[in-house]
C-alpha atoms as one frame of an Amber mdcrd trajectory, in Angstrom:
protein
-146.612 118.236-204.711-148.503 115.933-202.323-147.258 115.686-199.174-145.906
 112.350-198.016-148.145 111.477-195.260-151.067 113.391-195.985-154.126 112.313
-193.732-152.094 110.033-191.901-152.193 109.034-188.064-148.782 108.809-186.324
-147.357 107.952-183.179-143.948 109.541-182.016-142.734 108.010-178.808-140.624
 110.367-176.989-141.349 113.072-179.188-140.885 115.909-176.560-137.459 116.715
-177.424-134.118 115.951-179.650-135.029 113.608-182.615-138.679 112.798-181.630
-139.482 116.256-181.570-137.892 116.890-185.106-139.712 113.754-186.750-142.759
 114.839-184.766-142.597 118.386-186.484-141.738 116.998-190.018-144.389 114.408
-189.779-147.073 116.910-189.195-145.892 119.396-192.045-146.188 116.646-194.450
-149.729 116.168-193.774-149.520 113.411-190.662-152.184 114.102-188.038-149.768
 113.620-184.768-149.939 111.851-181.316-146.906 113.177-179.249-146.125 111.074
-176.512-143.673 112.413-173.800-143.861 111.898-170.284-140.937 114.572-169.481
-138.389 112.017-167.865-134.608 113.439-167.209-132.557 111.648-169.319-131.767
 108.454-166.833-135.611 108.329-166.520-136.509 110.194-163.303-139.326 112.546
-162.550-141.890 113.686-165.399-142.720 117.140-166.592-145.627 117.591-169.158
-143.972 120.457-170.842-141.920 119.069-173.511-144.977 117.368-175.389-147.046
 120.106-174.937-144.858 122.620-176.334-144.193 120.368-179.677-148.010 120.059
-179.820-148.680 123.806-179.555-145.910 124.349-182.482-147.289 121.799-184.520
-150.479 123.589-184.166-148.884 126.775-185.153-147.947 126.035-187.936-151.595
 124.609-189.061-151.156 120.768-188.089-152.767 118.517-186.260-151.598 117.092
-182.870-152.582 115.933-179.763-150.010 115.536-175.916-149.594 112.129-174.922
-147.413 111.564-171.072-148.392 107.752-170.588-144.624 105.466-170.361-143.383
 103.091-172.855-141.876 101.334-170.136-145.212  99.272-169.035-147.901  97.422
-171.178-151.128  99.270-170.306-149.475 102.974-170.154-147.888 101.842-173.681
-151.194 100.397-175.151-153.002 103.757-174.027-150.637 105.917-176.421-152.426
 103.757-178.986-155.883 103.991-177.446-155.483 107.637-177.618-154.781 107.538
-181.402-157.725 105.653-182.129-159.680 107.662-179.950-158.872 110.933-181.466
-158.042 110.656-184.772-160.226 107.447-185.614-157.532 105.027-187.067-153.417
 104.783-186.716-151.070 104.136-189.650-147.604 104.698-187.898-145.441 104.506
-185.064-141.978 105.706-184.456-140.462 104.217-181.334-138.104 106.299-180.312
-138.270 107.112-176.461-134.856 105.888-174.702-132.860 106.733-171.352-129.495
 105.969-170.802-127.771 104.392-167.792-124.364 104.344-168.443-121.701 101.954
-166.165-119.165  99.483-166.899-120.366  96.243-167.417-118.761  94.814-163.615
-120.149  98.637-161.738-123.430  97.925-163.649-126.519  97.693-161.387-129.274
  95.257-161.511-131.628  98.459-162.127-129.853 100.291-164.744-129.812  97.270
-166.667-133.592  96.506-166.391-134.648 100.105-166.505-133.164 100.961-169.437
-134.228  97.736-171.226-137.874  98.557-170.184-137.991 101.771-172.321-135.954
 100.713-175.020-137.204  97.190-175.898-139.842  96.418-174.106-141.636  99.806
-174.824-140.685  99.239-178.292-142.687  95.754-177.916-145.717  97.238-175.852
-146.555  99.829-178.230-145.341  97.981-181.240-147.936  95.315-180.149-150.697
  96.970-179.286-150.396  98.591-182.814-150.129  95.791-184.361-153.705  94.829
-183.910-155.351  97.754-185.728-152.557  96.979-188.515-153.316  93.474-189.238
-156.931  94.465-189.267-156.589  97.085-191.640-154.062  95.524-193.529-151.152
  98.389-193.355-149.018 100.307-191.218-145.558 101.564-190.896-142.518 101.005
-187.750-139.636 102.762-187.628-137.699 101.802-184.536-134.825 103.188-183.310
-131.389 101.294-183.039-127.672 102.167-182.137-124.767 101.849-183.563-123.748
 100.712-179.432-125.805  97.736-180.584-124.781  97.288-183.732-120.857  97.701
-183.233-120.211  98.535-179.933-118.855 100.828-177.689-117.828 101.273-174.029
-120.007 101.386-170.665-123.366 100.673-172.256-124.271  96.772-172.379-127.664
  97.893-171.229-128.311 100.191-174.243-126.668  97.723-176.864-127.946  94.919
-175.917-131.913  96.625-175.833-130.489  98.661-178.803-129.592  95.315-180.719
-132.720  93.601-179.815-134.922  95.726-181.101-133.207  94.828-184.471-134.514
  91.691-183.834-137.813  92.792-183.502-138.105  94.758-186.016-137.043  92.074
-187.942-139.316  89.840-186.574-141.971  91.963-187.304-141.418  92.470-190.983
-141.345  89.070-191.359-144.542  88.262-189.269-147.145  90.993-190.965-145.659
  91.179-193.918-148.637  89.306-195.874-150.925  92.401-193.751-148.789  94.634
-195.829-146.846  95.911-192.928-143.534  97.240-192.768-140.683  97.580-189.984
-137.305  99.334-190.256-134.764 100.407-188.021-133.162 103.792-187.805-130.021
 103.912-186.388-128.853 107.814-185.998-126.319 109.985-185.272-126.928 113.231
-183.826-126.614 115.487-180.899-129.332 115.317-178.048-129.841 115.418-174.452
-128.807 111.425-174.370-125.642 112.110-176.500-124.975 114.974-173.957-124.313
 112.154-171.443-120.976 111.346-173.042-118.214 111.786-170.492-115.434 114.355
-172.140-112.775 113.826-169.984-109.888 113.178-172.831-108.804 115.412-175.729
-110.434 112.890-178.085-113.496 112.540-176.124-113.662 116.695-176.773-113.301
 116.203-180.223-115.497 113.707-180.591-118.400 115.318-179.068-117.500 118.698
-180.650-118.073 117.067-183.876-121.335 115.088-182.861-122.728 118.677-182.090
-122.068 119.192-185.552-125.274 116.998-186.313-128.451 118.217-185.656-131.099
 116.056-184.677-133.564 117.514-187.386-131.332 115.255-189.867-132.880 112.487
-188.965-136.130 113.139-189.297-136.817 113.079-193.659-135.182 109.190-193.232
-138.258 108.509-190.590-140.776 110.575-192.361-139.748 108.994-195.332-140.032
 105.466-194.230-143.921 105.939-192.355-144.964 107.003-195.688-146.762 105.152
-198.885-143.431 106.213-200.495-141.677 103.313-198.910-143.937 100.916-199.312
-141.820  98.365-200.546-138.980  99.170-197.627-139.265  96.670-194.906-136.850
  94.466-192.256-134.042  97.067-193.001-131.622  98.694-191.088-130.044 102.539
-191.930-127.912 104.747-189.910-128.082 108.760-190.734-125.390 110.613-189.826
-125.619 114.527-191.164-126.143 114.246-194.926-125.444 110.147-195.073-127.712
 107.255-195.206-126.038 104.271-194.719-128.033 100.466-195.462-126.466  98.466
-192.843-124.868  94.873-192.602-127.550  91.773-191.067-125.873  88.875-189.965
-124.426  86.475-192.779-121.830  83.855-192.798-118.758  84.819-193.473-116.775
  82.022-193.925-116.701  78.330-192.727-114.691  75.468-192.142-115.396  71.765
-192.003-113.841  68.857-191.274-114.804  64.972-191.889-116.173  63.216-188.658
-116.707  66.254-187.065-115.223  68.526-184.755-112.460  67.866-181.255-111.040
  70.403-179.197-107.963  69.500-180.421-108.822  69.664-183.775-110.673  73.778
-183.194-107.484  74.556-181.777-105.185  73.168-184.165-107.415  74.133-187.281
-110.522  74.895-186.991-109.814  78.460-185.222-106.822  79.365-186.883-108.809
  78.990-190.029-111.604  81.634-189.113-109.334  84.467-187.686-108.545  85.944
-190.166-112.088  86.858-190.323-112.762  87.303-186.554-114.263  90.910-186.168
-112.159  93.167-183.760-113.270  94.631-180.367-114.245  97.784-182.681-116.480
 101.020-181.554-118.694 102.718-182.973-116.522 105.798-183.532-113.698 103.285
-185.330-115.960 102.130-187.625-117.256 105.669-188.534-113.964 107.736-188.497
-114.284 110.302-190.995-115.714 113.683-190.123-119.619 113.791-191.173-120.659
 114.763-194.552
């Protein structure tokens, strides 16, 4: 059988370890000719080590692939743009990018600093943007190309201590969406891939509780190298007619998730008082108000 991305060019941000490396390693088995971009960061973003993306380039090339170390950050325009630069450079074209490099900074929202907020917006959505943007380019030009961005389930339901990750978690659905909308005529596509699987960020998870434990015992369950066919999948001419959608994988379960859609109304002749919201208007609409849910109460069922 061909293989799905046979003499293709791709991009894996963060692609040193966890999910990156796994989609990284896929990638280049079916056929993709690989830039791995890792600078090395801890997991809240401090120091750099070049060993990670090394390592994932010398077992691609083990195995009789293609790939090439990349350490610049996502976090900054010109670093980001250079991941693409190098692409071009060494493999002559581009015709994917997974964004998935991401740090966590975890606080409730009122012990939140200034710095974990920004920081971890930086990597997430803005060096979504940089890189998605400089890629773009070459894309329009050549009239294809493939994003798959990662999401969160923080973002897209919720959970506790991380309004910096949702919210840059939620606005790269945005994006994404944005950008499936904008290139579409170029015959580009943009998805979002929102998974659910043990890593180094995951490992971050305070356990202090008995269901905390369990929780994490079960999310160690689910290796990150189930992510990675979704992702292949989804770079490839395969999915060519995939595009502004968001999935979450979680072990052996793709889920299509929700966009935002009304979900019911009200209305009322001459418009609208306070009076009137509080009388009617609200007590109308409650019954579809949306609890204060997490992620995990949403997804409570052990993992297929």
């Amino acid at each position: 059988m061909a293989k799905a991305l046979d003499g293709k060019v791709i991009i894996v941000t963060g692609a040193g370890r966890g999910i990156g490396r796994e989609i990284a390693l896929l990638a280049a088995r079916e056929g993709a000719k690989l830039v791995v971009n890792d600078p090395g960061v801890a997991s809240d973003g401090s120091g750099t080590d070049a060993a990670p993306a090394e390592q994932v380039v010398e077992e691609i090339k083990k195995e009789g692939g293609t790939a090439v170390a990349n350490f610049e950050t996502v976090a900054e325009a010109i670093p980001a743009s250079k991941i693409v630069k190098q692409a071009v450079d060494t493999y002559g074209k581009l015709d994917g990018v997974v964004n998935n490099a991401g740090i966590l900074r975890d606080a409730i929202f009122h012990r939140m600093s200034i710095d974990a907020f920004e920081q971890v917006i930086k990597v997430h959505l803005m060096g979504t943007f940089y890189v998605s943007h400089a890629a773009a380019r070459l894309f329009r030009e050549q009239e294809s190309g493939s994003f798959v961005h990662f999401t969160s389930t923080s973002g897209l339901i919720g959970n506790f201590g991380q309004a910096n990750y949702a919210a840059a978690k939620l606005g790269i659905v945005g994006l994404s969406k944005s950008i499936a909308l904008d290139m579409q005529r170029f015959n580009v596509r943009s998805n979002c891939v929102s998974p659910f699987a043990w890593s180094r960020l995951i490992g971050t998870i305070p356990t202090e509780t008995e269901a905390e434990k369990a929780r994490v015992a079960r999310m160690q369950q689910m290796g990150p190298e189930k992510i990675a066919p979704l992702s292949v999948y989804l770079l490839g001419d395969a999915a060519k007619d995939v595009s502004g959608q968001i999935f979450a994988v979680r072990m052996n379960e793709i889920f299509l998730m929700g966009q935002s859609r009304p979900i019911r109304s009200v209305h009322r002749d001459g418009g609208w008082t306070c009076e009137s919201l509080a009388e009617h208007g609200m007590p109308a609409l409650k019954g579809s108000f949306y609890k204060l849910d997490r992620s995990a109460d949403i997804f409570n069922w052990d993992p297929v």
